[in-house]
C-alpha positions as CSV (number, residue, x, y, z in Angstrom):
1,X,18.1,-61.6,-54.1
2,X,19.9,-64.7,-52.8
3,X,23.2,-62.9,-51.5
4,X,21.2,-60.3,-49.9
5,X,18.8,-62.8,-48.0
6,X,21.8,-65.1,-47.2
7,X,23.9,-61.6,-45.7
8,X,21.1,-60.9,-43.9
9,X,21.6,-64.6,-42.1
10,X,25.0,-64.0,-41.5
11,X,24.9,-61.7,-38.6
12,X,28.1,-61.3,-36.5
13,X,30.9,-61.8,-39.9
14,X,28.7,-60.0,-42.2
15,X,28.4,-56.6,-39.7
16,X,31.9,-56.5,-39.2
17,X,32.4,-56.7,-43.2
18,X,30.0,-54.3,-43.4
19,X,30.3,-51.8,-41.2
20,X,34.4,-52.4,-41.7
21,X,33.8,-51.3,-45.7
22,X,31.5,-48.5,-44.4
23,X,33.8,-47.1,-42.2
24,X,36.4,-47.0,-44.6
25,X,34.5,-45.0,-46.9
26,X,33.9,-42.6,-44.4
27,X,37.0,-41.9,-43.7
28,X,38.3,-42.3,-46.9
29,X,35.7,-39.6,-47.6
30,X,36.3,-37.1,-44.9
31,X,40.3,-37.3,-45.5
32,X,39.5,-36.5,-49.4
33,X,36.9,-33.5,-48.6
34,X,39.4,-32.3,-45.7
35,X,42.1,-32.8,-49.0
36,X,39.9,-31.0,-51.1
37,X,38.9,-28.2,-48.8
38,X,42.6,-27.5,-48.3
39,X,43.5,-26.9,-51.6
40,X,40.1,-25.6,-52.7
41,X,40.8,-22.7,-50.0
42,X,44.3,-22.3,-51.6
43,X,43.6,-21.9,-54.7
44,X,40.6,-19.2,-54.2
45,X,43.0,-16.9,-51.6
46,X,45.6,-17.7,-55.1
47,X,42.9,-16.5,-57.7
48,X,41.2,-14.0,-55.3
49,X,44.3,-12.6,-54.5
50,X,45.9,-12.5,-58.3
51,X,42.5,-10.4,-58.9
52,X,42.8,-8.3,-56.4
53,X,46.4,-7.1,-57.4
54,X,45.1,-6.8,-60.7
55,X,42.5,-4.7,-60.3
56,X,44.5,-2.9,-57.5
57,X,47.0,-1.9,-60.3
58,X,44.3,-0.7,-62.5
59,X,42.9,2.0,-60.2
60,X,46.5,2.5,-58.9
61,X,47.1,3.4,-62.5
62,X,43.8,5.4,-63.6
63,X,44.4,7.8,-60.1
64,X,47.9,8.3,-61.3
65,X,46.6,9.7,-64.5
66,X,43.9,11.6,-63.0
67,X,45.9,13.6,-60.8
68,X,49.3,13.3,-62.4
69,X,50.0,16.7,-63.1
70,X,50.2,17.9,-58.8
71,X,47.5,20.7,-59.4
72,X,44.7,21.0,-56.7
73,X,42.0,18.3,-57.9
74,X,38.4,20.1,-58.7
75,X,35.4,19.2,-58.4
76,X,35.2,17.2,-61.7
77,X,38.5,14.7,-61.4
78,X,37.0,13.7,-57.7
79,X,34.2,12.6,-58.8
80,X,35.8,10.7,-61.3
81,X,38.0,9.3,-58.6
82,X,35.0,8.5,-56.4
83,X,33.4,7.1,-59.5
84,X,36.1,4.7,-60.4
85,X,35.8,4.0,-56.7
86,X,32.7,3.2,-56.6
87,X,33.0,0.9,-59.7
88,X,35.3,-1.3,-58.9
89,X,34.0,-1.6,-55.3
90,X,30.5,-2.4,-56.4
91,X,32.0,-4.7,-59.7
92,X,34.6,-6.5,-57.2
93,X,32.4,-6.1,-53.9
94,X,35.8,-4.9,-52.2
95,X,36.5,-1.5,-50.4
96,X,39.0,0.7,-51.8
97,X,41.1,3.5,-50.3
98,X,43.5,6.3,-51.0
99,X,46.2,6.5,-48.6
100,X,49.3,8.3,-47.8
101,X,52.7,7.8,-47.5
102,X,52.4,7.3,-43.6
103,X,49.4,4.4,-43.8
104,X,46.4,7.6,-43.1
105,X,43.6,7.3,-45.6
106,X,43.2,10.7,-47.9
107,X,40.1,9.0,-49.8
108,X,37.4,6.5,-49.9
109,X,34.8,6.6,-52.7
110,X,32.0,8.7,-50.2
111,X,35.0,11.2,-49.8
112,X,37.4,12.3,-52.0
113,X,39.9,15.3,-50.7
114,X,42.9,17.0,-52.3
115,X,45.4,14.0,-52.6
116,X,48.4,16.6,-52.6
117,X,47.1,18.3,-49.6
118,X,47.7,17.5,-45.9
119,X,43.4,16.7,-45.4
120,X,42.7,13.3,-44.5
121,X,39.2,11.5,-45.2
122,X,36.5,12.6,-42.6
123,X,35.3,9.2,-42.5
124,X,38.1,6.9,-42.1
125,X,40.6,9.5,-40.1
126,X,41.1,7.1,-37.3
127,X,42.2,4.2,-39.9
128,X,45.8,3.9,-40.3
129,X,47.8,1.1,-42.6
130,X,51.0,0.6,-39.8
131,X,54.3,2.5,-40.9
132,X,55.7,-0.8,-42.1
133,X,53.2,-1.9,-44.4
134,X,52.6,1.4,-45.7
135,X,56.5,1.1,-46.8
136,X,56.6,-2.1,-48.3
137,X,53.5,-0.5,-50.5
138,X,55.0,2.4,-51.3
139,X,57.8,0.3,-52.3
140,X,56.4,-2.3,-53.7
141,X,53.8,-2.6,-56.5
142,X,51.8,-5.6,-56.4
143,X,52.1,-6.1,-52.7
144,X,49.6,-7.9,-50.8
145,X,48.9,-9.9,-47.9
146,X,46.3,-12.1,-45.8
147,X,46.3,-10.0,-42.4
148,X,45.0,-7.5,-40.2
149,X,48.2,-4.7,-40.3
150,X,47.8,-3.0,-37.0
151,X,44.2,-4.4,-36.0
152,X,42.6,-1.4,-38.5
153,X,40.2,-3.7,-39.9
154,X,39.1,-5.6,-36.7
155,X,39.3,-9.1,-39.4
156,X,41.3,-10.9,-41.4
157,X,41.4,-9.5,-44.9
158,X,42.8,-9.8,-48.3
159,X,44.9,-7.1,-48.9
160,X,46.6,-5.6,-51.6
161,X,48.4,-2.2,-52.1
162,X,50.1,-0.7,-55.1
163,X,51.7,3.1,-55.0
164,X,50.4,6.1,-57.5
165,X,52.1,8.5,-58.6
166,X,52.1,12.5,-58.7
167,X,54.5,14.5,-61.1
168,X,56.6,11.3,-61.1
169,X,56.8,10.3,-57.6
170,X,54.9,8.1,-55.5
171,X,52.6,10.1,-53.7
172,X,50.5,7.1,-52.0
173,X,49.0,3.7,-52.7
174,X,46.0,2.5,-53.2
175,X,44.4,0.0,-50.9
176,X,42.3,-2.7,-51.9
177,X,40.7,-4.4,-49.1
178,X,38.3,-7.8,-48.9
179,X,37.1,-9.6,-45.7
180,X,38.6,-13.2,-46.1
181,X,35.9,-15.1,-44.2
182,X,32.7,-13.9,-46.1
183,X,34.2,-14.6,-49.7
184,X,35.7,-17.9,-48.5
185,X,32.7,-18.9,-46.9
186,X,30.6,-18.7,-49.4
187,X,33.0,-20.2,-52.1
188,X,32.8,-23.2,-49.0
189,X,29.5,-23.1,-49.2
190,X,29.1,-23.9,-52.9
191,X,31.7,-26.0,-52.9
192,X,30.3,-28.6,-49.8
193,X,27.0,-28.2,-51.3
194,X,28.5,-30.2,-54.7
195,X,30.5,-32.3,-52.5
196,X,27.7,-33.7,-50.1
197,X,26.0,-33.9,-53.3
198,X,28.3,-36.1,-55.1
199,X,29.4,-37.5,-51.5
200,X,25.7,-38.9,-50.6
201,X,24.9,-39.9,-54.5
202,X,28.2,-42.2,-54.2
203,X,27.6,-43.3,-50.4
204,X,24.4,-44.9,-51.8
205,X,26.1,-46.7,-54.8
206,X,28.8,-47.5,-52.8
207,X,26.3,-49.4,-50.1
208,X,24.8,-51.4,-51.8
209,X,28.5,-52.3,-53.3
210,X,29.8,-52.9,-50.3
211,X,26.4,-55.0,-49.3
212,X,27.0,-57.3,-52.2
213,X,30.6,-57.6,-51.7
214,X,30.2,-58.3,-48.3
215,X,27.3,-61.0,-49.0
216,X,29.9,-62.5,-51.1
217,X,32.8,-62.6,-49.1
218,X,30.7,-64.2,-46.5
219,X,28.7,-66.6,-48.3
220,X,31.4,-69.1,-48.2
221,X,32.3,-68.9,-44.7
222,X,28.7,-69.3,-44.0
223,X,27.9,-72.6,-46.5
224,X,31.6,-73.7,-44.0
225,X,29.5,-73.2,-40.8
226,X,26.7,-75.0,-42.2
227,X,28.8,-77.6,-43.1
228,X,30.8,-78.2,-39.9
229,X,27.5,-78.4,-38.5
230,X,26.7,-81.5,-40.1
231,X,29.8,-83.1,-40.1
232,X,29.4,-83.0,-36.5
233,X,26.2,-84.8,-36.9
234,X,27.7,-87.6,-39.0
235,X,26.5,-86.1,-42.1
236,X,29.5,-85.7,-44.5
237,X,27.8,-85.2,-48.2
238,X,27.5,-81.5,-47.7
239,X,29.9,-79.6,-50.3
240,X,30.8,-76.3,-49.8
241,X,30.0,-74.7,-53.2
242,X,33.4,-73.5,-55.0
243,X,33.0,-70.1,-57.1
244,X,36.7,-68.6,-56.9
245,X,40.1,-69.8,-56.9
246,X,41.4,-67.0,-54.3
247,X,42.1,-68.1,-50.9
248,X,38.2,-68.4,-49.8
249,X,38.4,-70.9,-52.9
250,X,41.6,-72.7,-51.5
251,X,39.6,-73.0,-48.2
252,X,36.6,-74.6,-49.7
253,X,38.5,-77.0,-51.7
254,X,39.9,-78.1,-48.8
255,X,37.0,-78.4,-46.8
256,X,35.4,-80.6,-49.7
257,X,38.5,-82.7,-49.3
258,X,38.7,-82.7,-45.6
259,X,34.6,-83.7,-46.0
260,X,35.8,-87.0,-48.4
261,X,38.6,-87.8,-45.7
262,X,36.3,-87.8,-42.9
263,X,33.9,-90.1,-44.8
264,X,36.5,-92.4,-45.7
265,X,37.3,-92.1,-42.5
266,X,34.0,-92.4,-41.3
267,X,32.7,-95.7,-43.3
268,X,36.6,-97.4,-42.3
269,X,35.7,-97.0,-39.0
270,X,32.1,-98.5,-39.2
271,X,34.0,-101.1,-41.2
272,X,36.8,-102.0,-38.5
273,X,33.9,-102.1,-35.9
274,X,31.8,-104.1,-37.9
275,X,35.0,-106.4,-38.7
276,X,36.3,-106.7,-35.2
277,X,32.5,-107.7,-34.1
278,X,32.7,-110.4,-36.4
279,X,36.3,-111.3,-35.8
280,X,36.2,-111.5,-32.1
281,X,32.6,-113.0,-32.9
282,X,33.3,-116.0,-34.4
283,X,36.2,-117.7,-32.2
284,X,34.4,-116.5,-29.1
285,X,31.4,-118.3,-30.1
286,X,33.3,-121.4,-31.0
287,X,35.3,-121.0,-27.8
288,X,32.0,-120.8,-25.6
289,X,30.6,-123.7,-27.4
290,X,33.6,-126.2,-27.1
291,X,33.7,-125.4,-23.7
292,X,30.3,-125.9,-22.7
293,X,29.6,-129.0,-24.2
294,X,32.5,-130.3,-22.3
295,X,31.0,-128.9,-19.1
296,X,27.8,-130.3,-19.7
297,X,28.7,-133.5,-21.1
298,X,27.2,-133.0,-24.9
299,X,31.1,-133.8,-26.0
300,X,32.0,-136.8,-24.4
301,X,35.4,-136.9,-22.5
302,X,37.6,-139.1,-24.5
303,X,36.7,-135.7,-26.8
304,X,38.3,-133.3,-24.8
305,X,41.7,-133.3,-26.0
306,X,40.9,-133.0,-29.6
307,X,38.3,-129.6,-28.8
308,X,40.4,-127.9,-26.6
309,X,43.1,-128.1,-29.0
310,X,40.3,-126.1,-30.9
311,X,40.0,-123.5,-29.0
312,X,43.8,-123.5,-28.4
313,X,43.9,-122.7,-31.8
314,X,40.9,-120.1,-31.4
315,X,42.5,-118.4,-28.3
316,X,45.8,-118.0,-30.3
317,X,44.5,-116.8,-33.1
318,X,42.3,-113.9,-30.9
319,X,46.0,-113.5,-29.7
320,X,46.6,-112.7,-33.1
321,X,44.5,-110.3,-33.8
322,X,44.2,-108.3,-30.8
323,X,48.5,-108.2,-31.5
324,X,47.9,-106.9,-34.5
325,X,45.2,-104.6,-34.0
326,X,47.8,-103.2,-31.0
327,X,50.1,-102.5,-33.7
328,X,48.2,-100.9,-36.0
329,X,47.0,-98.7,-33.4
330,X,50.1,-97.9,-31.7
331,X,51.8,-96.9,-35.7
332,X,48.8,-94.9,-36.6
333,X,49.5,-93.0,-33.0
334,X,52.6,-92.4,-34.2
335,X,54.2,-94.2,-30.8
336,X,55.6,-97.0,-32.7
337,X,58.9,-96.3,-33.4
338,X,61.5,-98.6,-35.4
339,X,64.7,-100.2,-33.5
340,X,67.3,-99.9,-36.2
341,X,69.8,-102.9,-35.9
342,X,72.4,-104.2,-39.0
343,X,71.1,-107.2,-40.5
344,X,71.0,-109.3,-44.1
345,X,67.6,-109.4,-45.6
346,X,68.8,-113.0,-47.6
347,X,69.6,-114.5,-43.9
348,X,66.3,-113.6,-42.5
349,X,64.2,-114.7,-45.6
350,X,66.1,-117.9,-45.4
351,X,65.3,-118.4,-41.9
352,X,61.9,-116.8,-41.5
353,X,61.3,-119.8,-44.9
354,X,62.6,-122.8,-42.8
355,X,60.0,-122.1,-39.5
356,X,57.5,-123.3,-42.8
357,X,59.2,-126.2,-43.2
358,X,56.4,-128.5,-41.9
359,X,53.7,-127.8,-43.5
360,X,55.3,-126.8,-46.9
361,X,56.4,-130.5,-47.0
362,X,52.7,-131.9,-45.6
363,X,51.5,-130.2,-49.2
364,X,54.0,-130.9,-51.0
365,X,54.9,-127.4,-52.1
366,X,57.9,-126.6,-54.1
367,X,59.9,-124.4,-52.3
368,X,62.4,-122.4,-54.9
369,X,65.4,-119.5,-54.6
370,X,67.1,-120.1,-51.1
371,X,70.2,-121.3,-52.4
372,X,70.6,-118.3,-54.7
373,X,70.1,-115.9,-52.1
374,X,73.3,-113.2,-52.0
375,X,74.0,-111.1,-48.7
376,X,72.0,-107.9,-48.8
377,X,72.8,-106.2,-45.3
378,X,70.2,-103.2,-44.4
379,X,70.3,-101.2,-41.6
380,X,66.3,-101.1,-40.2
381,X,64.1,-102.8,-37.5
382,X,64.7,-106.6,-38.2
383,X,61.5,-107.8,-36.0
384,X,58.8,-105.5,-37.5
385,X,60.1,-107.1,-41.2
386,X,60.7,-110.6,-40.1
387,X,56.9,-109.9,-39.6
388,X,56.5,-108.4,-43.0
389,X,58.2,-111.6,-44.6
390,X,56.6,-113.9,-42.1
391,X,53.3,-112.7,-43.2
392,X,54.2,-112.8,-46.8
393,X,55.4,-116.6,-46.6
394,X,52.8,-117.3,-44.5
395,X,50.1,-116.1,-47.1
396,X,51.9,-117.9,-49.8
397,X,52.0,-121.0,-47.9
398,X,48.2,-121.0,-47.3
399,X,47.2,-119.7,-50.7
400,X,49.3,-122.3,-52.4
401,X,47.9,-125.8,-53.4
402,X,49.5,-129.3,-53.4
403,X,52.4,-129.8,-55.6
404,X,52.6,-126.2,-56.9
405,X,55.6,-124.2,-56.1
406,X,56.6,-121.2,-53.8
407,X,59.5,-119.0,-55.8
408,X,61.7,-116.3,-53.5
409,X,64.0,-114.3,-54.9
410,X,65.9,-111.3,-54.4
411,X,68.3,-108.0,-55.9
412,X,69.3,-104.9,-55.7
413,X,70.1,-102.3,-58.1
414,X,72.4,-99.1,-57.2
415,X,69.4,-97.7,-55.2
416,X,67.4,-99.8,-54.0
417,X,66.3,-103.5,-52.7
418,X,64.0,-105.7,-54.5
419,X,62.2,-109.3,-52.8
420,X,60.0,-111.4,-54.7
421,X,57.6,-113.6,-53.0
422,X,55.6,-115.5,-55.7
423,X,52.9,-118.7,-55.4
424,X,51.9,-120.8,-58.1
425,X,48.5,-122.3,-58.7
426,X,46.1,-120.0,-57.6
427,X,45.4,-116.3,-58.7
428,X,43.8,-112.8,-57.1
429,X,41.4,-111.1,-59.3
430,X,42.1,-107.9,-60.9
431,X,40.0,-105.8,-59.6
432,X,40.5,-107.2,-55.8
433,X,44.6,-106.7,-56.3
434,X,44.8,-102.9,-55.0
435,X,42.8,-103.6,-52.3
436,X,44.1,-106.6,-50.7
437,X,46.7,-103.7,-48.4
438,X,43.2,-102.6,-47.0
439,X,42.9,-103.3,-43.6
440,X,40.6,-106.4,-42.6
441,X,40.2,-107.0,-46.1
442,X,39.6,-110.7,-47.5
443,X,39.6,-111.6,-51.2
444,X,37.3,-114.5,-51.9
445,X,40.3,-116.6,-52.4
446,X,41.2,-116.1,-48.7
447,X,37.7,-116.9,-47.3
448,X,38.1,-119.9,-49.2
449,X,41.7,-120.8,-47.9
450,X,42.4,-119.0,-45.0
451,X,38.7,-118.8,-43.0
452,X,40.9,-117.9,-39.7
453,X,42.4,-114.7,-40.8
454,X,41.7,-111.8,-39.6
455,X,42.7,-109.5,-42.7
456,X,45.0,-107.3,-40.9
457,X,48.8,-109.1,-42.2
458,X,49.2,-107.2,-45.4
459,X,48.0,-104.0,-44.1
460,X,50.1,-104.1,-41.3
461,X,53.2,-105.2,-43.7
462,X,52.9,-102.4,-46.3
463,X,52.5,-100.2,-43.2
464,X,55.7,-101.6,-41.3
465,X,57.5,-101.4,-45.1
466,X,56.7,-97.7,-45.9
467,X,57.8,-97.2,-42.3
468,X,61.2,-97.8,-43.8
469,X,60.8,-95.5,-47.1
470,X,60.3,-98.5,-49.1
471,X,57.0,-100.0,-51.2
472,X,54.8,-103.2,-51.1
473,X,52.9,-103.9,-54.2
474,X,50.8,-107.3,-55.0
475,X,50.8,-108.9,-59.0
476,X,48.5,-111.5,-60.4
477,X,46.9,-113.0,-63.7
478,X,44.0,-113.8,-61.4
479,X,44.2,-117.4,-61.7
480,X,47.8,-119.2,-62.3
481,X,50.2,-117.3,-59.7
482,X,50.4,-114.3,-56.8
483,X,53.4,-112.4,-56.3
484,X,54.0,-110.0,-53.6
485,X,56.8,-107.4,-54.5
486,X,59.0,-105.3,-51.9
487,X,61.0,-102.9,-52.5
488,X,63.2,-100.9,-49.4
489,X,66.0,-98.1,-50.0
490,X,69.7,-99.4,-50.3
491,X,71.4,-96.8,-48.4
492,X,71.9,-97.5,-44.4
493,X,70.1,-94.4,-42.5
């Protein structure tokens, strides 16, 4: 009952199924019974006709044999004649005549005259087969026709003629003659009757066939429309109920999937809002409070320099982020597009190292694999991964404690590139290491190290790296070292 209350729901789609199937049937229907009719009608003229030159033949041949000899016929042989007349008219429900060789009838079975004789039959004298057709039947035996020869019979009729003989020679033909219309309309009759029969039994089966079929081909399209509907609400755990793999299937497979995008999408773009809030929060806050205390005097003056270097700091780091959040925006529009110069990788690692200098000498930080650096030139867009590797370093730098060590290195095979940035000291747990690419994501080691960061650099790097058909990819132990892997294609494009 479920399909059929569910069609019933599904108004416009599920009429024009419906009525589409219907319609088809119909037709399909009315071309097979017009089929049918045709060669129905065919084969009864075929049969009728076959009968009618049998029997045609028969009385041909008894008359022959009644008045074979060419003596006057008495009283006895014409009633014989007019008996098998009668017979086979009444048996066969078909007139029969006795004509001569010009077409004029000599005998019916009311009248029978002397066939060798001149006399015609008193009641048919006016009816006359045409010259021609009285020929071809004294001519031909077995000859017969669908016509009206000369308009004698005022209808089309089923004719058939077949000579007899006197002493030897043809002396006439019989005519055998049976109006086409009633016989085939009766036979049409009987026939439509069976057909309207069988027609209407399967027109029932066949709607409530087509009623579930339709249901069913509907049903999905209609669980779609229900589920667009709450997508557009913001509800996106609605499934669309998958119960065949043709392309209906296909369809609702995707719309499941396109459902889990949209709330991925959905709960990263409550996160980004909810991440930017706090973001653009936390150094505004500390911005507005440095600056009114120095207003109102609560931080005294000799104070000044050290707090607004503060929110120096703070204004460059919303700099930052509202950089990089320009970025990501502009490469997931699509209207970033990459400046392809000629450069080495090893030269700009080395450099991009060196602007670290400072502070990796303030902690006392090993800094390993410069000098072993080869030249590795690539052909790509040098400032979008001097960002990459600044980003990289940078993490390093922060993430690495006093008197551990910072290891860069770097190779190539006969495809492809391969950099190493590793840190020593401190470790990224297991299950945080496939999501630290995820944009404004902090692992608990970078709250703890790197409070000022805005989450965005490594999301932004393995987007800027797969930019240029490479791959970024981040190993740890989880608590003695970090290494940041990236691999680019050798060949220059």
């Amino acid at each position: 009952m479920k399909p059929i209350k569910f069609a019933m729901r599904s108004t416009r789609l599920f009429r024009k199924y419906f009525f589409t199937f219907i319609n088809i049937l119909l037709v399909s229907f009315f071309v097979l019974g017009s089929v049918m009719l045709v060669f129905s009608t065919a084969t009864w003229l075929a049969e009728k006709g076959n009968a009618l030159k049998t029997n045609t033949e028969h009385v041909a041949r008894l008359v022959s044999d009644i008045c074979g000899d060419g003596t006057l016929l008495d009283a006895s042989r014409k009633r014989l004649i007019s008996s098998i007349l009668v017979s086979y008219s009444d048996v066969l429900d078909v007139d029969f005549f006795l004509c001569n060789p010009r077409g004029e009838v000599v005998a019916c079975r009311e009248d029978i005259s002397d066939l060798v004789s001149p006399a015609l039959c008193t009641r048919h004298s006016t009816r006359r087969i045409p010259i021609v057709t009285a020929a071809h039947a004294m001519t031909s035996s077995g000859y017969r026709s669908i016509s009206d020869p000369g308009g004698v019979f005022g209808e089309q009729m089923l004719l058939s003629f077949d000579p007899f003989y006197v002493n030897g020679k043809a002396a006439g033909f019989v005519t055998a003659a049976q109006q086409v219309n009633r016989g085939i309309l009766d036979y049409m009759k009987t026939l439509f009757r069976a057909f309207l029969l069988a027609g209407v039994t399967v027109l029932i089966i066949d709607f409530f066939g087509v009623y579930f079929i339709s249901s069913k081909l509907v049903r999905p399209v209609g669980e779609m429309v229900k589920a667009t509907r709450k997508y557009a609400k913001g509800d996106f755990s609605f499934r669309v109920e998958v119960r065949e793999k043709d392309e209906l299937g296909l369809l609702a497979e995707s719309f499941n999937s396109m459902a889990v995008s949209l709330a991925t999408l959905e709960a990263s773009r409550r996160s980004f809002v909810a991440n930017v809030s706090h973001e653009l929060k936390t150094p505004m806050t500390t911005i507005g409070g440095f600056i009114d205390g120095m207003r109102d005097g609560t931080i005294p003056r000799e104070d000044h320099k050290k707090y607004l270097a503060v929110v120096s700091g703070e204004i460059r780091r919303l700099a930052r982020l509202v950089t990089g959040m320009l970025n990501l925006s502009r490469i997931e529009a699509g209207e970033l597009e990459l400046k392809r110069v000629s450069f080495d990788i090893s030269e700009m690692l080395f450099t991009t190292a060196l602007s670290f200098e400072r502070i990796i000498a303030e902690k006392r930080i090993e800094l390993q694999g410069l000098n072993t650096l080869e030249a590795m030139p690539f052909h790509g867009d040098k400032d979008l991964l001097t960002q990459v590797f600044y980003n990289l370093i940078d993490n390093a730098v922060k993430f690495t404690p006093e008197g551990e060590r910072i290891i860069i290195s770097a190779g190539h095979n006969k495809d492809e590139f391969h950099i190493f940035i590793k840190n020593t000291g401190v470790g990224i747990a297991q299950e945080e290491v496939e999501r630290v690419f995820e944009r404004f994501y902090k692992t608990d080691q970078s709250r703890s190290y790197d409070v000022k960061s805005a989450g965005l650099g490594l999301h932004l790097a393995q987007i800027i790296v797969n930019m240029h058909g490479g791959r970024i990819a981040a190993q740890s132990d989880g608590a003695s070292y970090t290494s940041m892997a990236v691999t680019l294609p050798l060949s220059l494009k």
